[in-house]
C-alpha positions as CSV (number, residue, x, y, z in Angstrom):
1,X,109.9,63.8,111.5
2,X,106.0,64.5,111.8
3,X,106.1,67.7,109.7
4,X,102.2,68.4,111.2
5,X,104.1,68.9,114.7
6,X,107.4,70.7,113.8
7,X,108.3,74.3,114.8
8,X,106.8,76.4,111.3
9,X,109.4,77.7,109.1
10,X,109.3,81.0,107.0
11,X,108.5,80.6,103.4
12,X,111.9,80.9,101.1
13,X,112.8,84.9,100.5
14,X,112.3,84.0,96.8
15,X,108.7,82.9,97.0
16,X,106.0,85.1,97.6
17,X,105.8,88.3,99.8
18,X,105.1,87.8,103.3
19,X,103.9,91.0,105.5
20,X,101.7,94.1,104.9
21,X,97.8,94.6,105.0
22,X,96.7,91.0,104.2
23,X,92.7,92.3,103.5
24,X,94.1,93.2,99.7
25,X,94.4,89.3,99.7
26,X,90.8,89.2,99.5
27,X,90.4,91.4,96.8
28,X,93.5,89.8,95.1
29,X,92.2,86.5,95.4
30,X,88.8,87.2,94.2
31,X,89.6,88.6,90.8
32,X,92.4,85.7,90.2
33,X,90.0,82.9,91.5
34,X,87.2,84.4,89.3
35,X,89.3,84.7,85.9
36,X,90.4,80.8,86.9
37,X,87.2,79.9,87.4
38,X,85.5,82.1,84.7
39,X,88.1,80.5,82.0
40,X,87.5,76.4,83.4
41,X,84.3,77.4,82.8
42,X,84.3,78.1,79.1
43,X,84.0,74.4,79.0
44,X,83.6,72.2,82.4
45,X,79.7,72.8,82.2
46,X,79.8,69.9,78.9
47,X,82.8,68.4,80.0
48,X,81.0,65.0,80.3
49,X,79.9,65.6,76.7
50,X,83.5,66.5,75.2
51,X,84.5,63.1,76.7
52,X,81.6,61.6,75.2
53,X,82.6,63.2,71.9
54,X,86.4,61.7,72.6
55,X,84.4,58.5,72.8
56,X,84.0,57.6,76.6
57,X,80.6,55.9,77.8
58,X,78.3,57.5,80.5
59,X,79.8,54.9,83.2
60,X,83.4,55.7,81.9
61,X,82.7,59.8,82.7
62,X,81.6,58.6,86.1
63,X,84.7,56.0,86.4
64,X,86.8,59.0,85.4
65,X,85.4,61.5,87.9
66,X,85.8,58.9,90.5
67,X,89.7,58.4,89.4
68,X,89.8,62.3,89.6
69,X,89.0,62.5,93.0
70,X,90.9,59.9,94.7
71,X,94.4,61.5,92.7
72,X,93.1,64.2,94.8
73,X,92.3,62.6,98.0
74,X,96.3,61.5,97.9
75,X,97.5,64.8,98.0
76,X,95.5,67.1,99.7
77,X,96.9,66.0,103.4
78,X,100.1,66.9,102.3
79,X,98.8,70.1,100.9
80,X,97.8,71.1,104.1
81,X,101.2,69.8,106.0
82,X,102.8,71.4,103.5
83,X,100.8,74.9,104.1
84,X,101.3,74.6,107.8
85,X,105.1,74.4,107.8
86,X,106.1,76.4,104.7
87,X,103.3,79.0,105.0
88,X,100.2,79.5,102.4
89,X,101.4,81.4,99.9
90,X,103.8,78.9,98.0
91,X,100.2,76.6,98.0
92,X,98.6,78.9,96.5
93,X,100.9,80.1,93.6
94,X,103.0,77.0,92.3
95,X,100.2,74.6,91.5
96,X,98.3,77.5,89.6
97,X,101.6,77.4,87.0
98,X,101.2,73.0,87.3
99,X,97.5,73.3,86.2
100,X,97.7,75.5,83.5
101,X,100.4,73.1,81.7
102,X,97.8,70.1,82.7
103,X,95.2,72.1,81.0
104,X,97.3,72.7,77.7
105,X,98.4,69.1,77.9
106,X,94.6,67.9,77.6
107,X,93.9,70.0,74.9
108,X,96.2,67.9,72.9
109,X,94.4,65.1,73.5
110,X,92.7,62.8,70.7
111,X,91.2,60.3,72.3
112,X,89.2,60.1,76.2
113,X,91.9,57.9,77.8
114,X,95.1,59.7,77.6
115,X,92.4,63.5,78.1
116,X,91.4,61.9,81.3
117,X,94.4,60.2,82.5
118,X,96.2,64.7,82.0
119,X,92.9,65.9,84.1
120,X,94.2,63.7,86.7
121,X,97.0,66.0,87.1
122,X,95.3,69.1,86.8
123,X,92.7,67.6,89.9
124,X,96.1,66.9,91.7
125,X,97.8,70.4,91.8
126,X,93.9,72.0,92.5
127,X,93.5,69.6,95.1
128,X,97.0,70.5,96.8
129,X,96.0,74.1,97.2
130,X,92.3,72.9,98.2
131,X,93.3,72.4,102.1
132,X,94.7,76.3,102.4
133,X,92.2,78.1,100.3
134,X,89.7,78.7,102.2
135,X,92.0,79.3,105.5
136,X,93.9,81.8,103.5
137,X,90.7,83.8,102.4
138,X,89.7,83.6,106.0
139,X,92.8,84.4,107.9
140,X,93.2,87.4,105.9
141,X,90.4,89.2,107.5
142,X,89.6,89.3,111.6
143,X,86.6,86.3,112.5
144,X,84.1,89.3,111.9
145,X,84.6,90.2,108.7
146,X,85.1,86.7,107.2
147,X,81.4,85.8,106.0
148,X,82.1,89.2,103.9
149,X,85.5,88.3,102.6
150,X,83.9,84.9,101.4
151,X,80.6,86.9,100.0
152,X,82.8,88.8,98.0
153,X,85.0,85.7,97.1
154,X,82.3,83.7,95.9
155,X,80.3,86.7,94.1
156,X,83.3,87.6,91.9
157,X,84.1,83.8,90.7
158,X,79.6,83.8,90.0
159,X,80.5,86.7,87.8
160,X,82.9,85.1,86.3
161,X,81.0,81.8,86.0
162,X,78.4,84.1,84.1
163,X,80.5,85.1,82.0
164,X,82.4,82.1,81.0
165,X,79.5,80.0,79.9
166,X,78.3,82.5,77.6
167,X,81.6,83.2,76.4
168,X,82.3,78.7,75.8
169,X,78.7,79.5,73.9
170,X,79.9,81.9,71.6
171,X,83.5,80.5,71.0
172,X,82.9,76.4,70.6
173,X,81.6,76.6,67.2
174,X,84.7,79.2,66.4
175,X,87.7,77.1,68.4
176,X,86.3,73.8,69.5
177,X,86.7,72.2,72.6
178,X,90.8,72.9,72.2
179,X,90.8,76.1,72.0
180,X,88.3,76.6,75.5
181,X,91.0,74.8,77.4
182,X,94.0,76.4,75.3
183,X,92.5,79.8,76.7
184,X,92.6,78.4,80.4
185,X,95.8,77.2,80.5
186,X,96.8,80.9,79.2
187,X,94.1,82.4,81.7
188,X,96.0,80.2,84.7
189,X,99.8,81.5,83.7
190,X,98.5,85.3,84.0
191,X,96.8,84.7,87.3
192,X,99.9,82.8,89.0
193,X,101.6,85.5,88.1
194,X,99.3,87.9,89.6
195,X,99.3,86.1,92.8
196,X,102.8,85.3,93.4
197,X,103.1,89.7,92.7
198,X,100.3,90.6,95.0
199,X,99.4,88.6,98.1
200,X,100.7,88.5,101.6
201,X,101.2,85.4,104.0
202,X,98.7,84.9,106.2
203,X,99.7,81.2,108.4
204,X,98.7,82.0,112.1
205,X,101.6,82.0,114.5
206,X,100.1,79.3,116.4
207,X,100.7,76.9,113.7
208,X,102.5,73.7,115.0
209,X,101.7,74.6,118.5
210,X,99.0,71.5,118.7
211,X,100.1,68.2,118.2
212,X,97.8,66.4,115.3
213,X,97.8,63.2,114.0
214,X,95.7,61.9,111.0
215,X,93.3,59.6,112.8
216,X,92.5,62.9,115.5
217,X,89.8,63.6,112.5
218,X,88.1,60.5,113.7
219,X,87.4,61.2,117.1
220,X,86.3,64.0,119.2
221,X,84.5,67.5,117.5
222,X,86.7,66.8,114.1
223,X,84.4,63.6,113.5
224,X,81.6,65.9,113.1
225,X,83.3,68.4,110.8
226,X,84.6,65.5,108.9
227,X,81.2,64.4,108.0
228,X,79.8,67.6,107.4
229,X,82.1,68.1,104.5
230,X,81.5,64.4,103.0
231,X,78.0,65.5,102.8
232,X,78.8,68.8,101.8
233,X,80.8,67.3,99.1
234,X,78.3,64.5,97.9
235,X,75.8,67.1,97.7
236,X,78.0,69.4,95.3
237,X,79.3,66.5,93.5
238,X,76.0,65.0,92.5
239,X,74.7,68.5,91.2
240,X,76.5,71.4,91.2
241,X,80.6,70.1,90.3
242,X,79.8,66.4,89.0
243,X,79.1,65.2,85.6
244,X,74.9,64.7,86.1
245,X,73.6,68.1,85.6
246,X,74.7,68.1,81.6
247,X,74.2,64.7,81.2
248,X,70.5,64.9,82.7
249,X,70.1,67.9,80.8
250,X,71.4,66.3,77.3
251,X,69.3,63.3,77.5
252,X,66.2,63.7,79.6
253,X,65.4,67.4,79.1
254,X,66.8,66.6,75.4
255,X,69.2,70.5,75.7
256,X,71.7,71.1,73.4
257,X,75.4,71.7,74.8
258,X,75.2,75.6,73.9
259,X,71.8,75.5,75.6
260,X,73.3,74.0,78.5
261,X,75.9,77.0,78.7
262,X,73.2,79.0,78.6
263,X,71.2,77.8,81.3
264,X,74.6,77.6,83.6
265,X,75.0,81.6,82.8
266,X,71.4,82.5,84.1
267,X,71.7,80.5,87.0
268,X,75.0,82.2,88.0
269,X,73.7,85.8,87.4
270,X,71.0,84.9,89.6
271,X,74.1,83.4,92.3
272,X,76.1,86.6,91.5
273,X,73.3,88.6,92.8
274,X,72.6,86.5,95.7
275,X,76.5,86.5,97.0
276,X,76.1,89.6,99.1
277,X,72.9,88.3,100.9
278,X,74.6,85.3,101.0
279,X,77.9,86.9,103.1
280,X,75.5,89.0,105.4
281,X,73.6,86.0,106.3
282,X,76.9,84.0,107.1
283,X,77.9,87.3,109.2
284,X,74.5,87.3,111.2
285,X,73.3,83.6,111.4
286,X,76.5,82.0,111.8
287,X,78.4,79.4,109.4
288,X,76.4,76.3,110.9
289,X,73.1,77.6,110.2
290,X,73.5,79.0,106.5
291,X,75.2,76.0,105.4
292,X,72.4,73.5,107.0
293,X,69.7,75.4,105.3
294,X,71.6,76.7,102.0
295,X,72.1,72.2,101.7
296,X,68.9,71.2,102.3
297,X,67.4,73.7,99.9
298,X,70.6,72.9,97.1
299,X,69.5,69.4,97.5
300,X,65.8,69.5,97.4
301,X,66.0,71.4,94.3
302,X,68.7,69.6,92.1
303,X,65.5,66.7,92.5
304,X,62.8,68.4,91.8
305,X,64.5,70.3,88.7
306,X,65.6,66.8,87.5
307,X,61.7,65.9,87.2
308,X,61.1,69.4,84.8
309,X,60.5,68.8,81.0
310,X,59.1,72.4,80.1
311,X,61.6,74.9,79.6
312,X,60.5,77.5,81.9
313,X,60.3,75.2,84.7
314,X,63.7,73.8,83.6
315,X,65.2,77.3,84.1
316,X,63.6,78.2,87.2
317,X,65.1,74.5,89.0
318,X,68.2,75.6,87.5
319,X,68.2,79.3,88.8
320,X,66.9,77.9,92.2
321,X,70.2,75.6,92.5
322,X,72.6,78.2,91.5
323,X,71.1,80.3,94.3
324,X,71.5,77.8,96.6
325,X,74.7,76.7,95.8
326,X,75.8,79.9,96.4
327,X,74.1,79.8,100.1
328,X,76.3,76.8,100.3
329,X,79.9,77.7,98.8
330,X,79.6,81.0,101.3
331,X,78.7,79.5,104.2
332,X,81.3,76.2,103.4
333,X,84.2,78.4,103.3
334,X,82.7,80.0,106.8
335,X,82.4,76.4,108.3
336,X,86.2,75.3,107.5
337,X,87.5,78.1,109.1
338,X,85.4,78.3,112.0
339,X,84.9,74.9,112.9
340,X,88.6,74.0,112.9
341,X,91.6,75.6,115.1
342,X,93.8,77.8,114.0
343,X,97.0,75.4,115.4
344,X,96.0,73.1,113.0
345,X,93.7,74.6,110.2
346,X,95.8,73.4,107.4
347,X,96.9,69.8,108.1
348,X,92.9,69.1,109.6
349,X,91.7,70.5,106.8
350,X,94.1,68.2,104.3
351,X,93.0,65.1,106.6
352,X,89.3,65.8,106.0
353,X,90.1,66.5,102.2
354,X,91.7,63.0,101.5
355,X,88.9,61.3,103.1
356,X,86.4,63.5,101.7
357,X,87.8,62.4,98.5
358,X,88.2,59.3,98.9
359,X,84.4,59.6,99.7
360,X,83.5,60.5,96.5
361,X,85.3,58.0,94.9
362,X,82.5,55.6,96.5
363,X,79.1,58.2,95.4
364,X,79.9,59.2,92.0
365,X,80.8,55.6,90.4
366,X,77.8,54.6,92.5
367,X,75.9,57.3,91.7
368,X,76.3,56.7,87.6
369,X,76.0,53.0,88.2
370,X,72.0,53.6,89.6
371,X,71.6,56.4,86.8
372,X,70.8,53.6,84.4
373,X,68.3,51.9,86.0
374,X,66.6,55.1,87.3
375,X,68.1,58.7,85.6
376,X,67.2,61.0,88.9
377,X,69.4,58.6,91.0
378,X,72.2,61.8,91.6
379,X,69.4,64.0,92.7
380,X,68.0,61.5,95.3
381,X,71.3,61.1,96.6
382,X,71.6,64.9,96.5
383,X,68.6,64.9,98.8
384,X,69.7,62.3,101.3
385,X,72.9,64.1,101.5
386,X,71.4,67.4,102.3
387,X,69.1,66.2,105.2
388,X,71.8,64.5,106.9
389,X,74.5,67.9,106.6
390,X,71.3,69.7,108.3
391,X,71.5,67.2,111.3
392,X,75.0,67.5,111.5
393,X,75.8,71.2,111.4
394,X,72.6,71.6,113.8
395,X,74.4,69.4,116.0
396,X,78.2,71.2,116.1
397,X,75.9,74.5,116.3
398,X,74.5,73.2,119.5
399,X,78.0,71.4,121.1
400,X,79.5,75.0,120.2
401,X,76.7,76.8,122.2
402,X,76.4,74.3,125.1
403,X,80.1,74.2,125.3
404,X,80.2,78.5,125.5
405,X,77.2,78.6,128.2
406,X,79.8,76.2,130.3
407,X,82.6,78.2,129.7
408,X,80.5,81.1,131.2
């Protein structure tokens, strides 16, 4: 039976609460994704150098990173089936318990084999509730009010990514690398919890009402989206979320890993700051806009920050991507749930996950395979990415407006 197609069913009575004002979702989300986010980053900013430490070479991180995201290309289409027939809520909670018992499982670890082979876990169950995140955020809220919601989603986890940086600072020389992630995998029990208390179901009634099949991504409007988001992603992966930044930072710019933190910490004040502006420009300009500009400027200055050497220019690149990243991550969130049908939000958005993935599996190896011969590779490819998202979100702007003026 094609679960994608079959009449929705109500979550179990034991699960999570379905019913009442779903805009507390929003607020409920935001403080749990930020102390998530907050406590992974106590230590994903060096995360390249702890495996380095645990003895893993520069194309090993990269081979890793790639293996990370193709265990989560497998699951995130079933993610979203899964969120479409049982509702969101279940997606959202469970795997937040899985990952926080991945997390304390790595900490264990002794060696980079067996600590990467655990994060492939702990990318799994992240990558299951990827599909329905950003629908859940959005459906919460009427179309309106949804580059708010996301401003005010992504400025609490910048807060938090503040914080958390300074905090990995402070607390590596006291606890080591363990105890970072032992506080995480604590950090990830609480906020489960939390959620599975506090938030409401959200999964449109129309769910199920539109037949979808895996390939429809491949043809038609969806084609478009789907390659918005591998750029999107290849953009994010070879700055913002991949292993390059640190590495760059460690060996060209010659940083130390608590120098690193702090770097990461000023550039996410400065995002904090900018998430507001961020959510009003989303509100005014549209998804499609903000995200084609937000990349272009994300991409153009991950490479000219990688060509810095003096440490005021070093910070100013780095404050300049946070800023923009933050353009991005609003405006992202935006684009998922505007550019695909409510009917099926959560099963498209899995399909275009796995093959995003899978995507990645091809950039990053690649990407760390060209950083020997030339160490701003990840940044040109950052660049390259960016220019084509702008061409492709210009285009679904203008199919979206042609197609309204026809309806009129």
């Amino acid at each position: 039976m094609d679960h994608a197609n079959a009449t929705p069913k109500e979550p179990p009575s034991a699960g999570p609460r379905r019913g009442g004002d779903t805009r507390r979702n929003v607020a409920v989300m935001a403080a749990t994704t930020a102390f998530n986010v907050g406590s992974m980053t106590l230590w994903s900013p060096i995360l390249s150098l702890i495996m380095r430490d645990l003895g893993a070479s520069d194309f090993q991180i990269s081979l890793s990173a790639a293996v990370w995201a193709a265990g989560s290309a497998l699951v995130q289409y079933q993610g979203g089936r899964w969120g479409d027939r049982h509702g969101r809520l279940p997606i959202i909670v469970y795997p937040t318990y899985l990952c926080a018992l991945a997390i304390g499982t790595a900490a264990l670890m002794r060696s980079w084999v067996p600590f990467a082979f655990v994060l492939i876990f702990w990318n799994v169950f992240n990558a299951v509730q990827s599909p329905v995140f950003s629908p859940f955020v959005g459906e919460s809220v009427p179309p309106a009010e949804r580059g708010r919601a996301f401003g005010i989603l992504e400025g609490a986890i910048s807060v938090a990514v503040v914080i958390g940086p300074l905090l990995g600072a402070w607390l590596l020389p006291v606890i080591g690398a363990k105890g970072l992630l032992l506080i995480t995998a604590v950090v990830l029990v609480g906020t489960g919890a939390t959620r599975h208390l506090f938030l409401r179901e959200t999964r449109p009634e129309t769910i199920g009402s539109k037949p979808f099949a895996f390939r429809d991504v491949l043809s038609g409007r969806l084609r478009l989206v789907l390659l918005a988001v591998i750029l999107y992603n290849a953009i994010l992966s070879m700055t913002i979320w991949g292993p390059f930044l640190s590495l760059h930072a460690s060996d060209a710019m010659t940083l130390s890993k608590p120098t690193i933190q702090l770097f990461a910490a000023l550039g996410f004040l400065l995002a904090a700051l900018a998430s507001p502006l961020a959510g009003r420009a989303v509100g005014r300009f549209g998804p499609y806009r903000v995200l084609a500009l937000a990349g272009v400027g994300l991409g153009m200055a991950a490479l000219l920050w990688s060509a810095q050497r003096g440490l005021v220019s070093i910070v100013l690149g780095y404050s300049a991507m946070a800023v923009g990243f933050q353009f991005v991550m609003v405006s992202s969130d935006a684009f998922r749930v505007h550019a695909v049908d409510d009917a099926i939000r959560g099963v498209a958005l899995g399909a275009i996950g796995t093959i995003t993935n899978l995507s990645t599996v091809v950039f990053v190896p690649l990407a760390g395979y060209l950083k020997g011969f030339w160490p701003a590779s990840p940044f040109f490819i950052a660049a390259l990415a960016a220019l084509g998202l702008f061409s492709v979100t210009t285009a679904l702007a203008r199919a979206e407006a042609s197609a309204k003026v026809t309806a009129v």
